[in-house]
C-alpha positions in Angstrom: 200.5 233.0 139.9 203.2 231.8 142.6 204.0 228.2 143.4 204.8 227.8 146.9 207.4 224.5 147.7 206.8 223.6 151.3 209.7 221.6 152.3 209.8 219.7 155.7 213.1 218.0 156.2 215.3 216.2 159.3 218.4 215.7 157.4 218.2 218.1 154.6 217.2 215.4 151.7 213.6 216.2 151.3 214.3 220.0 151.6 217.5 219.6 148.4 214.7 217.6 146.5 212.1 220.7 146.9 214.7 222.9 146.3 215.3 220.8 143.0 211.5 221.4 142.0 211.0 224.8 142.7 214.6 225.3 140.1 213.3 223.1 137.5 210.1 225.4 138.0 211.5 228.5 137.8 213.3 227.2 134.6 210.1 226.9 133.2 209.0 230.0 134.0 206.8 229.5 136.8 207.2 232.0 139.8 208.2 229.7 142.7 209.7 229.8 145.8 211.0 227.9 148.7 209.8 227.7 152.2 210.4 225.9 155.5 207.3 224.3 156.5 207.8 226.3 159.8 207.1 229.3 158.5 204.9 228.3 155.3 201.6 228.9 157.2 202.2 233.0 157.2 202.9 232.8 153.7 199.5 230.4 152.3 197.6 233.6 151.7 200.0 235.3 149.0 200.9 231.9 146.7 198.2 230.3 144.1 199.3 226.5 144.3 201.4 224.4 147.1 204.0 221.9 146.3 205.0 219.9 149.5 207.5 217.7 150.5 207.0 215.5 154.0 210.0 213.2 154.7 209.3 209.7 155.7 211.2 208.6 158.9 211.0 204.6 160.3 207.8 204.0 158.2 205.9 207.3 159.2 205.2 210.6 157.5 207.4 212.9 159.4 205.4 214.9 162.3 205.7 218.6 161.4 204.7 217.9 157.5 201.7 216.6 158.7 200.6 218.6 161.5 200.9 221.2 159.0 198.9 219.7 156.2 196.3 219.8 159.4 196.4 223.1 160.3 196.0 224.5 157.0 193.5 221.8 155.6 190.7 224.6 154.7 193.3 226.7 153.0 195.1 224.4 151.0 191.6 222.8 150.3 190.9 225.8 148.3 194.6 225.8 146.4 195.8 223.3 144.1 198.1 221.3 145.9 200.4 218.8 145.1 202.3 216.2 147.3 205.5 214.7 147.5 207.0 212.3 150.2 210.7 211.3 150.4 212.3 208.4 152.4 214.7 205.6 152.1 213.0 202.4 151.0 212.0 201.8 147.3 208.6 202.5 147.5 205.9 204.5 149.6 203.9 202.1 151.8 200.4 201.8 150.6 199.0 202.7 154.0 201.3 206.1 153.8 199.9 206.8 150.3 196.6 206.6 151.2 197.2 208.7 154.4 198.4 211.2 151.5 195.5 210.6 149.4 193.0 211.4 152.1 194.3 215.3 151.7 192.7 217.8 148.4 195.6 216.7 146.1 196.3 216.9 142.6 199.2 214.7 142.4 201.4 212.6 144.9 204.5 211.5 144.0 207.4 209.5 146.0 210.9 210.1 145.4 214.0 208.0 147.0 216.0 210.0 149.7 219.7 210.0 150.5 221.2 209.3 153.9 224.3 211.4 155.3 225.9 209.2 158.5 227.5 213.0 159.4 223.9 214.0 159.8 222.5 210.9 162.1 222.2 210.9 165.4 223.8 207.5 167.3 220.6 205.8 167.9 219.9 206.5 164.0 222.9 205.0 162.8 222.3 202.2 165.0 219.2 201.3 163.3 221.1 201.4 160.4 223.2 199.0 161.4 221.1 196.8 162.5 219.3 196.7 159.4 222.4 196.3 157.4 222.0 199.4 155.8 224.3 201.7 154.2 225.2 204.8 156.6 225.9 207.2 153.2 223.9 206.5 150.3 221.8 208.9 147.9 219.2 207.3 145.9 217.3 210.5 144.9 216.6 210.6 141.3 216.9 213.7 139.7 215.8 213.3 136.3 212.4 211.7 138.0 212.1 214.7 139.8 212.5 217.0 137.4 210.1 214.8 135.2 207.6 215.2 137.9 208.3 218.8 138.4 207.6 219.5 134.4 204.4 217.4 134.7 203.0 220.2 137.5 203.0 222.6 134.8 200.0 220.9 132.8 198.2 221.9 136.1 198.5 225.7 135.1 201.5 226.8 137.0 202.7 229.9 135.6 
């Protein structure tokens, strides 16, 4: 069985997180692999379950995660899939997580993001400054992760 990670990701956050998931998997023994959600699509047909990640930028599940959990709804319908979203604030908003919900899912998680002022655009770091934000901070926790990546394994990933 192969565990496809489908990692959409702006700033590169979201795509180190599902990097950090398909490792931990691999560790375990699980064949997994990594792949931009650009190019996931091609790839649905040869993998057995679907991990993936969709960013969460000013309050909104990130465009291209979710036009691709459209486009493939039959297909990954038919796959066990599970679902992660990363962002900034300390929790997913409810409406987001039942956005999430509405998809064939066997888990969704949410994981803290980091931000990387090197990797904002102006108006970005405006906002961030206008919200008295820190331009650099990375709140991702790994050991959660990597908790949550173990968990998937109950589901049958080999």
């Amino acid at each position: 069985m192969t565990t496809m990670v489908v990692v959409a990701s702006k700033h590169g956050s979201t795509a180190e997180i599902g990097e950090h998931i398909a490792a931990t998997l691999k560790s375990r023994g699980v064949s997994a692999h990594v792949k931009e959600v650009s190019e996931a699509g091609k790839w649905l047909y040869e993998t057995d379950n679907v991990v993936l990640g969709i960013p969460v930028y000013r309050q909104k599940l990130w465009g291209p995660a979710m036009m691709f959990l459209d486009a493939h709804r039959t297909e990954l319908g038919g796959k066990p899939l599970f679902l992660f979203a990363s962002g900034g604030g300390p929790s997913l908003a409810p409406e987001l997580a039942e956005t999430l919900r509405s998809y064939p899912h066997r888990e969704v998680a949410y994981f803290r993001g980091a931000i990387d002022a090197e990797k904002l655009s102006f108006f970005e770091k405006l906002q961030l400054k206008v919200a008295k934000a820190p331009e650099n901070a990375d709140y991702r926790d790994w050991p959660g992760i990597e908790d949550w990546s173990q968990s998937l394994i109950a589901y049958g990933l080999s």
